[in-house]
C-alpha positions as CSV (number, residue, x, y, z in Angstrom):
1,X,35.1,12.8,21.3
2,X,31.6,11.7,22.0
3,X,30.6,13.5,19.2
4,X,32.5,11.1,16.5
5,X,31.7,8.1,18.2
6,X,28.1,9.4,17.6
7,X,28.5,10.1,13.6
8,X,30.8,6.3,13.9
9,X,27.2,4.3,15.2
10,X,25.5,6.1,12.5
11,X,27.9,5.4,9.7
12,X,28.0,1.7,10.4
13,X,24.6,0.5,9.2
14,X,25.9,2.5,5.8
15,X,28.8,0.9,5.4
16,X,27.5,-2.4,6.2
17,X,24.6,-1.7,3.4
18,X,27.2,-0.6,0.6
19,X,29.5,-3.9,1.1
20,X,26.5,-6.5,1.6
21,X,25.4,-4.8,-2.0
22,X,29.3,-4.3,-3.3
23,X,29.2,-8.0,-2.7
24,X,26.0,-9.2,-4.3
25,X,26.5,-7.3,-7.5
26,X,30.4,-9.0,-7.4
27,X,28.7,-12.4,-7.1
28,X,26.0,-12.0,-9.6
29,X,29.0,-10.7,-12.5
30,X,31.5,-13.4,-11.2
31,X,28.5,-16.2,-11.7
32,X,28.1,-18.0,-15.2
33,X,25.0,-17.2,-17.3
34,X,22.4,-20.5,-17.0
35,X,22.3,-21.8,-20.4
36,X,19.8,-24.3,-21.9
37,X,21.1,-27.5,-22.2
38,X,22.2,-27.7,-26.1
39,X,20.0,-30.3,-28.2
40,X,22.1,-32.4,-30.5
41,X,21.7,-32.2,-34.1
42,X,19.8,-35.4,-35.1
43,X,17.3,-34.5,-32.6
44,X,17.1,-31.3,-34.6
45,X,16.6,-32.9,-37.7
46,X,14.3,-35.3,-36.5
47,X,11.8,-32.4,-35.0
48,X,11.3,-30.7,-38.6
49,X,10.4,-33.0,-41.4
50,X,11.7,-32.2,-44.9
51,X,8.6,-32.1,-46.5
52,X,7.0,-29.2,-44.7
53,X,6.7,-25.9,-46.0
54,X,8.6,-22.7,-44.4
55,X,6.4,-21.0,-41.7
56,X,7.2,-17.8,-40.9
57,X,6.6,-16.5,-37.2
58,X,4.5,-13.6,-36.4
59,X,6.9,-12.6,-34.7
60,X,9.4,-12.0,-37.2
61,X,7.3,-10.2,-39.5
62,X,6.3,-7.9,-37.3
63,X,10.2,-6.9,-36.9
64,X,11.0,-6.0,-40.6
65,X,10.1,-3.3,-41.9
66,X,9.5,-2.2,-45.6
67,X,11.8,0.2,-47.4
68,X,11.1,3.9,-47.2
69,X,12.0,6.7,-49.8
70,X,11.5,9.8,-48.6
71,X,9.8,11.9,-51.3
72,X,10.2,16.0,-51.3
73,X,7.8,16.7,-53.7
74,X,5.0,18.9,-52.5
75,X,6.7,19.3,-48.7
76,X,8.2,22.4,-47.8
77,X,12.2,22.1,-47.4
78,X,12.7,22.4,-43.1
79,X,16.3,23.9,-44.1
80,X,15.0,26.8,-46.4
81,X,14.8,30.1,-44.6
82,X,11.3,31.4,-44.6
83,X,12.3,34.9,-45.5
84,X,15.3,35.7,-48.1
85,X,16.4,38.6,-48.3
86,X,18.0,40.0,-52.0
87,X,19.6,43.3,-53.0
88,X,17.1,44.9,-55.7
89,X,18.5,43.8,-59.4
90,X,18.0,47.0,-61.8
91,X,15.2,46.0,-64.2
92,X,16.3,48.5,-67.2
93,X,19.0,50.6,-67.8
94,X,18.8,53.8,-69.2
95,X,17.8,57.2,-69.1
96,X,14.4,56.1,-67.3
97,X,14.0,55.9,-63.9
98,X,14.8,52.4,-62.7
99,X,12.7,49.9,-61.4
100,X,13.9,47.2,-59.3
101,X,12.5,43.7,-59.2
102,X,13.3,40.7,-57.4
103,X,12.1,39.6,-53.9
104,X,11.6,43.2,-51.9
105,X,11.0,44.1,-48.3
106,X,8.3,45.9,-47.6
107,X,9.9,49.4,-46.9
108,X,11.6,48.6,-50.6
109,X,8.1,49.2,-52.0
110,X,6.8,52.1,-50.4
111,X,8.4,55.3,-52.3
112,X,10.1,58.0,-49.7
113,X,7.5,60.5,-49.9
114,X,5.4,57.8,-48.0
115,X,7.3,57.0,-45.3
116,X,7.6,58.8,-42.2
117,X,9.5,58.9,-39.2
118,X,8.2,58.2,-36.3
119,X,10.9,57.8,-33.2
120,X,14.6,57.8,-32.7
121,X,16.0,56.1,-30.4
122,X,19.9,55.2,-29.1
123,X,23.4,57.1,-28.3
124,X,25.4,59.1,-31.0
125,X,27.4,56.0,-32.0
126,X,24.4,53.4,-32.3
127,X,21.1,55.0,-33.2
128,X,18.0,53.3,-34.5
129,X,14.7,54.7,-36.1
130,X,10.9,54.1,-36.3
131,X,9.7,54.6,-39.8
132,X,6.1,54.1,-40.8
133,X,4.6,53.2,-44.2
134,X,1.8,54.7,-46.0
135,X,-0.5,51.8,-44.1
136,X,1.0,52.8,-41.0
137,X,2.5,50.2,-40.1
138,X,6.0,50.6,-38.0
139,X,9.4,49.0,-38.9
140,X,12.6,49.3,-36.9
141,X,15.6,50.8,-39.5
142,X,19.0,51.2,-38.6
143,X,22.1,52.0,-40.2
144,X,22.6,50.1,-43.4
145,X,18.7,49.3,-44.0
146,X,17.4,49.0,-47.7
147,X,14.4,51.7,-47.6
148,X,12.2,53.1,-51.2
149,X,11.6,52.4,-54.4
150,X,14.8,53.6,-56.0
151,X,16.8,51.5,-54.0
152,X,17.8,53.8,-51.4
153,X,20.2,53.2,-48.2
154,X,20.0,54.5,-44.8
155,X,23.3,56.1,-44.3
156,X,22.6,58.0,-41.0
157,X,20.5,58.7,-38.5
158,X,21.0,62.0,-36.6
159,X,18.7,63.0,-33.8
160,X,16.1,64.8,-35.8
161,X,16.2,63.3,-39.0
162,X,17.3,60.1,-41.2
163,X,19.3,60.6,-44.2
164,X,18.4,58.2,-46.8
165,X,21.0,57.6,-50.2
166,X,19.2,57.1,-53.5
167,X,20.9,55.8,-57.1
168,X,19.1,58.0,-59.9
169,X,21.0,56.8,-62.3
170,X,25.1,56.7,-64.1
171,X,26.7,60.2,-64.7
172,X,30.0,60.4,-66.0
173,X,32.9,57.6,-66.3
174,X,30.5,54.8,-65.1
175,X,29.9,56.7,-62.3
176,X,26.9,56.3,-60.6
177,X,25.0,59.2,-59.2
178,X,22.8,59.7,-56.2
179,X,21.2,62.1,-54.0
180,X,19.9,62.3,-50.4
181,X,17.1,62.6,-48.7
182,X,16.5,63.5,-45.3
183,X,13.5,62.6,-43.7
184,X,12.3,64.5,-40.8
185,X,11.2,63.3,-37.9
186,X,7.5,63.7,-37.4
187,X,6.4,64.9,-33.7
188,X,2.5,64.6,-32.5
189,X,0.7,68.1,-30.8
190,X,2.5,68.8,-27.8
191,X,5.5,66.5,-27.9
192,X,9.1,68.3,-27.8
193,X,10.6,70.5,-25.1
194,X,8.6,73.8,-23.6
């Protein structure tokens, strides 16, 4: 019992505070605007002779504001991805091995026999390899990943190796044919089990 008539002393001096400023922001909507008292027109006209010439304020010139075209020539485009990524067009077709053009990755331009595998990593279902280029530097493959000059395709990646799928060309009935290519992977001096 004492205790609420403790938190009731406290709460007064709130409650008192929230209605006195209820009140005062009731009073200041409910209260007209002042408004200058309104000159009459012939006093208006009187003020501002005929003869004078239109002076603009400072003011308003400083408040417009000239017409802007936005011009893209020479800017980059912000909405352009930076890197755009194409499957490999054939450049001939023939008996001759093809060459494909167009806008490459990096592991599109480094032939099969240069790359080398460096890591595996992942469970049966979802595996993903380290490769490394001639330059030796690394790139992350997976599953799907464009890799070597003849347009090749990483179909799987077991444990141990990474079978890559190369077009060499059409055989019969428009077919095309291909061939895989397992590559190894590559283990430093005293890596593996005992």
């Amino acid at each position: 019992m004492e205790r609420t008539r403790k938190q009731l002393r406290k709460s007064k001096p709130l409650a008192g505070s929230l209605v006195l400023i209820f009140l005062l922001a009731a009073s200041a909507a409910a209260a007209p605007p002042e408004s200058a008292p309104a000159a009459r027109p012939a006093e208006v006209a009187t003020a501002i002779p005929a003869s004078a010439p239109p002076t603009v304020k400072p003011e308003a010139a400083a408040l417009e504001t000239p017409d802007y075209r936005y011009d893209p020539r020479g800017k980059t485009d912000p909405f352009k991805a930076f890197v755009r990524l194409e499957l490999p067009t054939p450049a001939k077709k023939g008996p001759e091995k093809k060459r494909y053009t167009g806008k490459l990755t990096p592991l599109q331009r480094v032939p099969l026999d240069k790359v080398r595998v460096t890591g595996i990593a992942g469970s049966p279902e979802k595996r993903v390899a380290m490769v490394e280029d001639g330059a030796g530097k690394g790139y992350i493959v997976y599953s799907g990943t464009l890799i070597g000059e003849n347009g090749g395709r990483v179909i799987q990646i077991l444990p141990d190796r990474l079978i890559v799928e190369e077009k060499t060309g059409e055989g019969g009935k428009g077919r095309e044919k291909s061939h895989r290519v397992a590559l190894k992977l590559h283990k430093e001096e005293g890596e593996g089990r005992p």
